[in-house]
N, C-alpha and C positions, 0 to 999 in steps of 0.2 A: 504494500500500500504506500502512495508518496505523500509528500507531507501534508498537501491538500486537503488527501484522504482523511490523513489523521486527524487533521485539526478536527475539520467537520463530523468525526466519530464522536471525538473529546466533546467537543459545542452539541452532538443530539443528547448523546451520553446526561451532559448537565441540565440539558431542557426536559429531557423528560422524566428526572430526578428532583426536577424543582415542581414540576408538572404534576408529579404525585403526590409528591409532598405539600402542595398548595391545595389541593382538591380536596384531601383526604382532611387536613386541618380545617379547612371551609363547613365540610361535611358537619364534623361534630364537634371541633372545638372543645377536646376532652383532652385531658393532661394525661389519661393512661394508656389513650389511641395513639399518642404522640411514641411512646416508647413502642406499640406498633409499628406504626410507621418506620420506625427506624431499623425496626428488625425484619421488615417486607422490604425496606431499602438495600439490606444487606443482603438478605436472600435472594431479590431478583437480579442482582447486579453483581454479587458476589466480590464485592467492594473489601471485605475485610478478610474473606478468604485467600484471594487470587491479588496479587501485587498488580497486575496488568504493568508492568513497568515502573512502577509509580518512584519517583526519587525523594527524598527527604533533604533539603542543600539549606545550612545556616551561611550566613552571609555575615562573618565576623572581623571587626576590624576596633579602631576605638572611636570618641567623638569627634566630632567634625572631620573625618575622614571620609568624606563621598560614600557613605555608604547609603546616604537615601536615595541619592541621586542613583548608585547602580541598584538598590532595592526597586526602584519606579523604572530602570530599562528591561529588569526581569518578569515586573509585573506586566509588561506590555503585553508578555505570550497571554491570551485568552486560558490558557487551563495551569494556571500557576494561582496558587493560592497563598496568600501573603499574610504575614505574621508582623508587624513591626516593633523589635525590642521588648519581650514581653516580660523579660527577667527585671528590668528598672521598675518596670511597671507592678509587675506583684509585690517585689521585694517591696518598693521604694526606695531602695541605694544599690548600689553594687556591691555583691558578695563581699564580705571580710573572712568569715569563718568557713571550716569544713562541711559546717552543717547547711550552712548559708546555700551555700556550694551545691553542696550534695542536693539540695532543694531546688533549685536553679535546674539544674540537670534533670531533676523527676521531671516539672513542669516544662520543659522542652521537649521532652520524650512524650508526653500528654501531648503537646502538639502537633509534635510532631504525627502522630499515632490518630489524630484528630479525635481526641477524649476528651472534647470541652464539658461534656453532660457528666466529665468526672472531676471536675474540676469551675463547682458555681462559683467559689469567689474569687478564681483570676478572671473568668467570664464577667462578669460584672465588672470589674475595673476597665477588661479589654472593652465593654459598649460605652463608659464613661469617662474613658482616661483621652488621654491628648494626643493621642498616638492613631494614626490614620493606618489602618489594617486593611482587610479585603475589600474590593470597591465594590465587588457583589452586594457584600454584608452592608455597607452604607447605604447604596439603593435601596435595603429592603428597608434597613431603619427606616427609611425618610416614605417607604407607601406603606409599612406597617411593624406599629412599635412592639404587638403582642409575637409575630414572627421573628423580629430580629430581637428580641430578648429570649426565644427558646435555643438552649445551647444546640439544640437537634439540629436546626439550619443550617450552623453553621457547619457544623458535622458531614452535614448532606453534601455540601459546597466544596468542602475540603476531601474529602473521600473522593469526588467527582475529578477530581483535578491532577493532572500529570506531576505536576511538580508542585510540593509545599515546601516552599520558602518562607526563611525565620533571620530576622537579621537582631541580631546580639553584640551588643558594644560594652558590656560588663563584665567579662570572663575573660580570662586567660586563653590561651589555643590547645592548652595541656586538658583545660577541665572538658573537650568535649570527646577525650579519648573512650568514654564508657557507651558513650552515646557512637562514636565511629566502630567501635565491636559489636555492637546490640546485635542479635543475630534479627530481630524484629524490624531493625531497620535498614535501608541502604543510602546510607549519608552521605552525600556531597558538602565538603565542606570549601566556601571563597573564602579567603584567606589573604584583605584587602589592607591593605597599607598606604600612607599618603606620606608625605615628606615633612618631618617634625616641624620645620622651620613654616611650612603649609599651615600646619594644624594649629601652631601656637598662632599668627596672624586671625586664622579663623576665631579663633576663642579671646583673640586679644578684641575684636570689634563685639562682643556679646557679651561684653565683660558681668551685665547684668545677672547674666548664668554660670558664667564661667571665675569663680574667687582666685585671689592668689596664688593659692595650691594650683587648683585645675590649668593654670597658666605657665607651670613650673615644669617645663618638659622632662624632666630629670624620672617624673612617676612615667609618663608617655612609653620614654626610651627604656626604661628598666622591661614593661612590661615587652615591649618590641625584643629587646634581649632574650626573654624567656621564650615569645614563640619562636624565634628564629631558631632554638637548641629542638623545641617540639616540631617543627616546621622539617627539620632534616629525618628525626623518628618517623613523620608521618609520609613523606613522599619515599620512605624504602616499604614501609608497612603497606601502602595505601596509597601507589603511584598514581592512580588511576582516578580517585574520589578525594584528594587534595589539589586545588585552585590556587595558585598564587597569582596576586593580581596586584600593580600599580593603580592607584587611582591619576596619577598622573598619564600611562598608557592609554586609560581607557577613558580618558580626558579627550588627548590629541588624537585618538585612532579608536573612535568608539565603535565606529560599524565592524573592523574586523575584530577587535576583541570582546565584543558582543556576541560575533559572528563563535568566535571559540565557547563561550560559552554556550550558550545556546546546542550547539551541537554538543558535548560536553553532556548536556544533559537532555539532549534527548527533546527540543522544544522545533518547533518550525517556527524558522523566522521568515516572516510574511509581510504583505504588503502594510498591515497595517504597526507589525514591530515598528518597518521602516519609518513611517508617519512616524510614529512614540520618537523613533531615534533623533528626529529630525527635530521635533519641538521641544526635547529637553534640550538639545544641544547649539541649535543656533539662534536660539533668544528671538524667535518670531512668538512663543508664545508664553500666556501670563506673567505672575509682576516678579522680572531680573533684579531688582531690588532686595528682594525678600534674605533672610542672609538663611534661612531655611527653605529656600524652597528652590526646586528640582530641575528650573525654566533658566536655561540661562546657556551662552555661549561659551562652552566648557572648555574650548583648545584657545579662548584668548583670554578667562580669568584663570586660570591652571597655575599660572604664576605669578600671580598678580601681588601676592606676597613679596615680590623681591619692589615693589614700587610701596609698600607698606612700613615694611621693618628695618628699621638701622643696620649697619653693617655690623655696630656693635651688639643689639641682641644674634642677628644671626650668627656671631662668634661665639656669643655664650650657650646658644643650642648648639653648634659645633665642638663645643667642647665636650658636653655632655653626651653628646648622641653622635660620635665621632665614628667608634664601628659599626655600632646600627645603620649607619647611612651608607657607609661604604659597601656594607653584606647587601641592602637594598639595592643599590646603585646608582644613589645622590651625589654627586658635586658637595667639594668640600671648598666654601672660597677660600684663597689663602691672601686676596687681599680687598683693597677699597676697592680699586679701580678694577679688579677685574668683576668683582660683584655688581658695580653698575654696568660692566659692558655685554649688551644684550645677545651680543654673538657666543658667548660663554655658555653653552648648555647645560641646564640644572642633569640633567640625567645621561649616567654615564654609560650606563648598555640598555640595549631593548630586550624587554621581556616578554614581548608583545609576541 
């Protein structure tokens, strides 16, 4: 079957799973019919039997590091099912403790597994918190609030969908080893990085969100330290379902490393990805402004940091994140003048 095919399988597949599940709800509007539903959902579809291929990919990097921006190029495929940071969200902070930890990872694994009807009060935070998730899920909110509060929906949505993607920016790259062995899952992990000297610029104009600490790259690069040890364990274990990605790559050259992912996991990129690709990246659509938001001309702000930051602080995150950046393959400047000369390339090999 070509990619066509599949799409239009995946798109009947979801229509006529939302199709029963609207009817059937309409019908009787019984809270014990609901748990029917979901067990005629699984039976006739064989949704929780049969993998049909299905992928499980977190999208982990840390903040302001492009990772909504590549979460919103992923979502474009039509049968991807989107999670956004659900670990800040339940916890309210990022993991400290083991236990922290260990809790993080259950609740990832629920979503991954699409167990929201096990899971009422992350569901709850995930319909009220701040965090923009499936866009299925929001259309239903907005034509009806007693559907998109039943954790089933979402269930139905996420079961229906080739790929569930979960993007996580509060964990290490070590804590999602339990979850890359799970024999229940098959995890894709991206494994997205941005250029310290990037990140601190991003966090230095949102200072509102971002305290002193959060601005002090020295936490940033430590954690970049620790994936890069787990980052070598997981491409000999798991050459195949680990992603390492530049957000600066996939800045300047979005359509072909798009184009990798995408195949990577098994998604058809179609006419309408292309649209998506087109209107995040060349600032024809919504407001470029936004220092959150996904609409913007990604290959001419990518650097825009070096028109931001002193030569001085960029020395002090050079100092600190000296082999992180190097093992990445960042430009170290070694003076003034060559920092403001624009012919100097921030990046030193393609990963692309």
């Amino acid at each position: 079957m070509n990619q066509a095919g599949k799409e239009r399988r995946w798109a009947l597949l979801s229509l006529l799973l939302l199709g029963m599940w609207f009817s059937l709800l309409v019908m009787y509007r019984q809270g014990p019919l609901i748990r029917k539903v979901v067990s005629v959902r699984d039976t006739v579809f064989g949704l929780q039997k049969e993998n049909h291929g299905v992928k499980q990919v977190i999208l982990l990097t840390q903040m302001r590091s492009g990772s909504s921006f590549t979460g919103h190029l992923l979502m474009a495929a039509s049968s991807t099912f989107y999670t956004e940071e659900p670990v800040r969200e339940f916890l309210g902070a990022e993991p400290t403790t083991l236990d922290e930890t260990a809790a993080a990872i259950a609740l990832l694994r629920d979503i991954s597994l699409c167990r929201f009807s096990a899971r009422p009060d992350y569901y709850e935070r995930r319909l009220l918190g701040t965090h923009h998730h499936n866009p299925d899920t929001v259309r239903l909110c907005y034509d009806s609030n007693q559907v998109c509060r039943d954790p089933a929906t979402n269930e139905a949505l996420c079961l229906a969908a080739r790929v569930r993607l979960t993007r996580v920016v509060s964990l290490d790259l070590a804590a999602l080893t339990p979850l890359l062995r799970d024999p229940d899952l098959t995890l894709y992990i991206i494994h997205l990085v941005r250029d310290p000297r990037g990140t601190l610029a991003s966090r230095q104009d949102l200072r509102k969100y971002f305290d002193e600490k959060a601005r002090n790259m020295s936490a940033v690069c430590s954690r970049y330290r620790r994936d890069l040890h787990t980052a070598d364990v997981f491409k000999a274990s798991h050459p195949d379902r680990y992603i390492f990605l530049r957000y600066e790559d996939l800045s300047l050259h979005t359509s072909q490393n798009l184009l990798r992912l995408y195949r990577t996991l098994d998604l058809p990129y179609t006419a309408v990805v292309s649209a998506a690709v087109a209107r995040h990246t060349l600032g024809y659509s919504g407001n470029t402004n936004n220092s959150y938001g996904t609409f913007r001309n990604s290959s001419a702000t990518v650097f825009q940091w070096r028109k931001r930051l002193s030569f001085a602080e960029v020395t002090r995150v050079q100092q600190e994140c000296q082999d992180v950046m190097l093992s990445y393959g960042y430009r170290i400047f070694t003076s003034h003048q060559e920092y403001q000369d624009p012919g100097v390339q921030v990046l030193l090999t393609n990963t692309s």
